[in-house]
Short mmCIF file of the C-alpha atoms (twelve columns), coordinates in Angstrom:
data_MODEL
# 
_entry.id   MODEL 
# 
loop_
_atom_site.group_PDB 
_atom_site.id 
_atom_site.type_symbol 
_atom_site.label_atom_id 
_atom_site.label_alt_id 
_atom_site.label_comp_id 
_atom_site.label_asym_id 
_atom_site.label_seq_id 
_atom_site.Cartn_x 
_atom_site.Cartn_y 
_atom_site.Cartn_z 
_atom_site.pdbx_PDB_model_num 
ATOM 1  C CA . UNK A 1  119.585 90.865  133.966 1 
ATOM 2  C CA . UNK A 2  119.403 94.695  135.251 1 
ATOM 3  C CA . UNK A 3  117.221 97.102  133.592 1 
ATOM 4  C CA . UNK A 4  120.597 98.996  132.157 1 
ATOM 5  C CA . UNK A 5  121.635 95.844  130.962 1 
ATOM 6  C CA . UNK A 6  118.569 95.545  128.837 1 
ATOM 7  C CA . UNK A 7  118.760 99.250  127.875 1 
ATOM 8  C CA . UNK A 8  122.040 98.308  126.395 1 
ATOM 9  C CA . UNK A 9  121.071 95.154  124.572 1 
ATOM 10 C CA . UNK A 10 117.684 97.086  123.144 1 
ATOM 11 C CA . UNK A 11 120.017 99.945  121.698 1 
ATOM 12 C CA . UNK A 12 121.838 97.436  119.842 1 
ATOM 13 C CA . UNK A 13 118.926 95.826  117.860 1 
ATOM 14 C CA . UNK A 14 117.936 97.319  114.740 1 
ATOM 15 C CA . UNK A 15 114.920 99.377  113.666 1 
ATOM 16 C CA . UNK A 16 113.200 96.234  112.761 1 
ATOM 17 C CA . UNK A 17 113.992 94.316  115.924 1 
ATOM 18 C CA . UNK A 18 112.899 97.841  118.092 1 
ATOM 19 C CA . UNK A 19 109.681 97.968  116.552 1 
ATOM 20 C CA . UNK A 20 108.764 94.419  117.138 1 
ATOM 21 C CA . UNK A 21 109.929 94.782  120.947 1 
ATOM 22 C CA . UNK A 22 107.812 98.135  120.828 1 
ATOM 23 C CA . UNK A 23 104.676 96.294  120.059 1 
ATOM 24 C CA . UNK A 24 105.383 93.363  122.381 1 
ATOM 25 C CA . UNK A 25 105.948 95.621  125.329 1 
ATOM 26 C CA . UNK A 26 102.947 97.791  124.505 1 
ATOM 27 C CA . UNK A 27 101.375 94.154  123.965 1 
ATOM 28 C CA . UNK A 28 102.033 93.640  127.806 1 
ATOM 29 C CA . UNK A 29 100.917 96.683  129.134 1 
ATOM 30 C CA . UNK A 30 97.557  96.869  127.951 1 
ATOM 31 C CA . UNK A 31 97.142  92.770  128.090 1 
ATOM 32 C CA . UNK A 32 94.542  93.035  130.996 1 
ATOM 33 C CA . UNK A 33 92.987  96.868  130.061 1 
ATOM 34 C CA . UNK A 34 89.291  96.078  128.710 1 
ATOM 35 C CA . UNK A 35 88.817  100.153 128.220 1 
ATOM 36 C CA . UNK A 36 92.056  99.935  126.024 1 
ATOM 37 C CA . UNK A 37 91.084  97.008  124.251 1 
ATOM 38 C CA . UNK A 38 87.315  98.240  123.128 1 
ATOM 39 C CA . UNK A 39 89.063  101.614 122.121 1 
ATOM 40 C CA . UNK A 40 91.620  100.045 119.939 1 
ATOM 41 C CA . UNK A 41 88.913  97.920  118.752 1 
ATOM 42 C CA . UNK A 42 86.185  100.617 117.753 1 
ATOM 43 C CA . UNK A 43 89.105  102.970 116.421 1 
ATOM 44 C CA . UNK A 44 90.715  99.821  114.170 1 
ATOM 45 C CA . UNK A 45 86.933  99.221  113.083 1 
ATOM 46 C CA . UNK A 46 85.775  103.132 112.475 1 
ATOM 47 C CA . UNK A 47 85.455  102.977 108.357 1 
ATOM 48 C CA . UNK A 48 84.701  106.876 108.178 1 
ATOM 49 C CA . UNK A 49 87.698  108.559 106.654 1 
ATOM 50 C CA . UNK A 50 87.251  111.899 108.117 1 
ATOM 51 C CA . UNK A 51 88.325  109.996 111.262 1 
ATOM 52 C CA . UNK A 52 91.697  108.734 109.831 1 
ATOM 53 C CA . UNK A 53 94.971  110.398 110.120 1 
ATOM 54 C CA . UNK A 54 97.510  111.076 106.804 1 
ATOM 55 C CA . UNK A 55 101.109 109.293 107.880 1 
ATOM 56 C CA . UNK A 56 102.554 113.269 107.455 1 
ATOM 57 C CA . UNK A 57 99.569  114.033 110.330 1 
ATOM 58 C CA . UNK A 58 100.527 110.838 112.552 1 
ATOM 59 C CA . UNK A 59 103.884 111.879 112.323 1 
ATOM 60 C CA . UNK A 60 103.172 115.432 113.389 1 
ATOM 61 C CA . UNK A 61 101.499 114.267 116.136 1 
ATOM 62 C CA . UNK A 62 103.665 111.491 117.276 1 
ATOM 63 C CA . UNK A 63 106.504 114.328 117.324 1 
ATOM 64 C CA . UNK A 64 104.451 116.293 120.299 1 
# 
């Protein structure tokens, strides 16, 4: 299967389907990064509020 080919079949899925195939390709690419992992890790584990982002704010951000 070509990479257009898969282009094609990805556009087809729906939002739900996307998502999941989001997180199992960003799954893959940071499978083997230790840096990525103990970032995630610490920012998944940080319980100090000021830290955390409103969904309005990650969506602002995530539009840049």
């Amino acid at each position: 299967m070509s990479l257009e080919q898969i282009k094609r079949a990805v556009a087809l899925l729906d939002e739900q389907q996307q998502a999941e195939l989001i997180s199992y390709t960003l799954q893959l690419r940071y499978a083997h990064d230790a840096s990525f992992h103990r970032e995630a890790t610490d920012r998944l584990n940080d319980r100090d509020p000021s830290h955390w982002l409103t969904p309005d704010e990650f969506e602002r951000r995530l539009d840049k």
